[in-house]
Each structure stands twice: as structure tokens, then as C-alpha cells.
C-alpha positions as a Markdown table, in Angstrom:
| # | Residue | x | y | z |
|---|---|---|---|---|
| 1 | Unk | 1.9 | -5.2 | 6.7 |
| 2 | Unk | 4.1 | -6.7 | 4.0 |
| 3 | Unk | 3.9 | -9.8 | 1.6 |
| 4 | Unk | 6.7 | -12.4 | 1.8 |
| 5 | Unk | 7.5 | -15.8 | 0.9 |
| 6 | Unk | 9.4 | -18.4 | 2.9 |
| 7 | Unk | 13.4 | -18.1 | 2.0 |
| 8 | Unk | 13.8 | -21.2 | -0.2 |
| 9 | Unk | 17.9 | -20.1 | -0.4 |
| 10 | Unk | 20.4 | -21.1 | 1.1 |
| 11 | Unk | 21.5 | -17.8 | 3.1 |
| 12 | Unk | 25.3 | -17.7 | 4.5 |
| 13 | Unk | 26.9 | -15.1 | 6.4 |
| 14 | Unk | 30.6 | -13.7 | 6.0 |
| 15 | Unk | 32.1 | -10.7 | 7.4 |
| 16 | Unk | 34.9 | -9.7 | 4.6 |
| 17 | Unk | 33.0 | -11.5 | 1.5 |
| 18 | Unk | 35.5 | -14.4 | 1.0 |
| 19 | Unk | 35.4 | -16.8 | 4.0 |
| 20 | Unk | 31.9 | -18.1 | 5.1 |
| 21 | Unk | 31.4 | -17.5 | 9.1 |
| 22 | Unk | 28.0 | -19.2 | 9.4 |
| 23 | Unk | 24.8 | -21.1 | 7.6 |
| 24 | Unk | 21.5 | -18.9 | 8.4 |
| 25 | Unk | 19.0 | -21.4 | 9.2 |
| 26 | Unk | 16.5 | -20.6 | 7.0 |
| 27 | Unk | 13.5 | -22.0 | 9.0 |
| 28 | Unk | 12.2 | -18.5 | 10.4 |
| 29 | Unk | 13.6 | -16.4 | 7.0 |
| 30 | Unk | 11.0 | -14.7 | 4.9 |
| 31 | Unk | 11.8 | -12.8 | 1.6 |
| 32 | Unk | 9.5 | -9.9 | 1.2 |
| 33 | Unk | 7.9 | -8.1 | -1.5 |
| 34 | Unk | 6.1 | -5.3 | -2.1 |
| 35 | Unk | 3.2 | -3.4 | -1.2 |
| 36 | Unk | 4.4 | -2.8 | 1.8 |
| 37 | Unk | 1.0 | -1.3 | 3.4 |
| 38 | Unk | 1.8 | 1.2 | 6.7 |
| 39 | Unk | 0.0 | 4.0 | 8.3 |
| 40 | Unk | 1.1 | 7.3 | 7.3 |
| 41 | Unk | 1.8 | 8.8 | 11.0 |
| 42 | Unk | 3.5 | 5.8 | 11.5 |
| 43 | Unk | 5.9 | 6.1 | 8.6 |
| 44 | Unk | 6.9 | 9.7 | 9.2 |
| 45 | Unk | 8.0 | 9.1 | 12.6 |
| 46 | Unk | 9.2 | 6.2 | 11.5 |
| 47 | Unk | 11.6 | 8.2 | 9.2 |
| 48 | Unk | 12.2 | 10.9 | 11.5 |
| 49 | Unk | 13.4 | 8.2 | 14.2 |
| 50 | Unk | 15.7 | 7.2 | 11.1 |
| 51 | Unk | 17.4 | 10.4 | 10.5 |
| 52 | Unk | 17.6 | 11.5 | 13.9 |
| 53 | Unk | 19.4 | 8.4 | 14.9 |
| 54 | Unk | 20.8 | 7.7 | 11.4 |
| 55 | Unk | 19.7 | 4.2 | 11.2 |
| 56 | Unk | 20.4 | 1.8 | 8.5 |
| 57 | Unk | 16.8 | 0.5 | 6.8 |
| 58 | Unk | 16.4 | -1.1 | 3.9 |
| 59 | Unk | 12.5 | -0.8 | 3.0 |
| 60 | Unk | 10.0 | 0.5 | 4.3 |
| 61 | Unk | 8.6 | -1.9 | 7.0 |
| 62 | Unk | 12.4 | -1.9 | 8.5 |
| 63 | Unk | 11.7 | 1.4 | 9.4 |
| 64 | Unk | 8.5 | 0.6 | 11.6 |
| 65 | Unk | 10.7 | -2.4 | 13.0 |
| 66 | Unk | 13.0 | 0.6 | 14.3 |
| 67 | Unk | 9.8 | 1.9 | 16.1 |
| 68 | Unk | 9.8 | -1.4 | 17.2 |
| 69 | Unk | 6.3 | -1.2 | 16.1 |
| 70 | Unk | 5.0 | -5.2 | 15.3 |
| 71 | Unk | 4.7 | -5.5 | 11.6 |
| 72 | Unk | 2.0 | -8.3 | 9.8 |
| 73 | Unk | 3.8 | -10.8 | 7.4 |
| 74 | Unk | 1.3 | -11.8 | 4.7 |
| 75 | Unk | 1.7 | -14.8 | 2.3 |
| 76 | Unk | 2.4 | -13.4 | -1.2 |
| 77 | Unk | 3.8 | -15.7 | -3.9 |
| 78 | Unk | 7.3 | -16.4 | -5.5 |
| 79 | Unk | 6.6 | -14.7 | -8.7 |
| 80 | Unk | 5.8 | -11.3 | -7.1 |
| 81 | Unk | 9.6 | -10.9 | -8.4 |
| 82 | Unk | 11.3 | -7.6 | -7.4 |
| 83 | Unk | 13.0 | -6.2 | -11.1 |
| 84 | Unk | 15.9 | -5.1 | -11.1 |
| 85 | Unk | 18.1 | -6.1 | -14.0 |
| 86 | Unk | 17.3 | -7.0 | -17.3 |
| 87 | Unk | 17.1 | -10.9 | -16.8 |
| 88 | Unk | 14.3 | -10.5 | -13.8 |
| 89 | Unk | 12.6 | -7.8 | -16.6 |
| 90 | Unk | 12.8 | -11.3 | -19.1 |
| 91 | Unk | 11.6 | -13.6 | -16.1 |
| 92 | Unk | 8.8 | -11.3 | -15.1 |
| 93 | Unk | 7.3 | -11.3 | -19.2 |
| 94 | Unk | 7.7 | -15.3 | -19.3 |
| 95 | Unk | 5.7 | -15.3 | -16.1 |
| 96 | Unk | 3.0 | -12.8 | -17.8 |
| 97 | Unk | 2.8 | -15.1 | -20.8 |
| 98 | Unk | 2.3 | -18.3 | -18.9 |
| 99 | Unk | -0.7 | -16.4 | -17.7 |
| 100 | Unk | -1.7 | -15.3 | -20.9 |
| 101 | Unk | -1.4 | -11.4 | -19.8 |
| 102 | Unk | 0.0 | -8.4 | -21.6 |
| 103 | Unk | 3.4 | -7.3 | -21.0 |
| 104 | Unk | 3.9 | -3.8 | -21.1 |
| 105 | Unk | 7.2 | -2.6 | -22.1 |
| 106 | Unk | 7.5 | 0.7 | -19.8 |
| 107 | Unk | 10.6 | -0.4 | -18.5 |
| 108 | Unk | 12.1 | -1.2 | -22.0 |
| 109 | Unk | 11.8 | 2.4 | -22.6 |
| 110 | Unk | 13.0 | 4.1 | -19.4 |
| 111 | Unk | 16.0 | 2.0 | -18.7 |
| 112 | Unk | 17.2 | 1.1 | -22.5 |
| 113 | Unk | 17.0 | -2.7 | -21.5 |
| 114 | Unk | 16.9 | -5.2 | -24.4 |
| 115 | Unk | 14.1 | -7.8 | -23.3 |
| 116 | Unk | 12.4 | -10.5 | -24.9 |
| 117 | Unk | 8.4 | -9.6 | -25.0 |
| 118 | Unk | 6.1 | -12.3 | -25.9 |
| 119 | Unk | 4.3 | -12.6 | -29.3 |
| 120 | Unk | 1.0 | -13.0 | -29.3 |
């Protein structure tokens, strides 16, 4: 099972990065998030299928589509945000203090970013 949101973007395909070959529709596109819940068994021969085959995957849940096992799609929400870079490390703390929660600043530490924690 995974947690995704419908793709609000506007996704566009191009084969050398310059020239656009085609609009996505975006109708049946989901962006998904994390947990990614899947059983154990299944994700080690998931991965073995993987490296025996040396198939591209990108998370988890790509690998049990390569079992072509079916895979759940849960609603999660757009502010499950995946951080990567210092801006989505900002975004994630305004979030946190529209809710009125803690940040915690582990990231601040182990990556050397400069971000903008609340006050409180």
C-alpha cells in the first residue's frame, strides 16, 4: 500500500530535455508519498527480481509493480511533502507552525542546511 495524492501538475514528456513530445494527461496520475507499507517476502523477491533482471525502480512499491503484484493507493494529503532541499526543509516548518507543532531541527544538523524554524 502507498499514500498518494492526485497530480495537480502539469506533467510533460520530452525525450532529450529541450523539445516537449507530449502533455501527460493528468487525470489517472497520482504523486506518492511515503510509508510505503509492503510485506516482507514480498519485498525481497521483489528485490531479487530487481537485480536479477536489473530493473529500473524508483521506490519501493515500483518494485512490487515489477512482480506485477497489485499495489493499494491510499489518499494521503499534499503536505505529506517529500524533503529534499533546503526550501521543502522551510516549507515543511511553516506547515508545522500553522499547526501549532514543534519543529525539530535534526536535519539542520545532519545536512548543514540554513532553515527558518519558527519562534514560539
Amino acid at each position: 500500500a502507498v499514500l498518494g495524492v492526485p497530480c495537480k501538475a502539469t506533467i510533460k514528456e520530452s525525450e532529450d530535455g529541450s523539445m516537449v513530445l507530449r502533455t501527460i494527461p493528468r487525470a489517472r496520475l497520482w504523486e506518492v508519498h511515503t510509508p510505503q507499507v509492503i510485506k516482507i517476502d514480498t519485498l525481497q523477491r521483489g528485490f531479487a527480481k530487481v537485480e536479477a533482471e536489473n530493473l529500473e525502480v524508483t521506490d519501493d512499491v515500483s518494485i512490487v509493480e515489477q512482480l506485477g503484484e497489485p499495489v493499494k493507493l491510499t489518499l494521503g494529503e499534499y503536505t505529506n511533502l517529500k524533503i529534499t532541499t533546503p526550501e521543502d526543509m522551510n516549507l515543511a516548518i511553516s506547515i508545522l507552525d500553522e499547526r501549532k507543532m514543534e519543529s525539530v531541527d535534526l536535519l539542520d544538523e545532519a545536512y548543514g542546511w540554513e532553515v527558518d524554524a519558527p519562534t514560539k
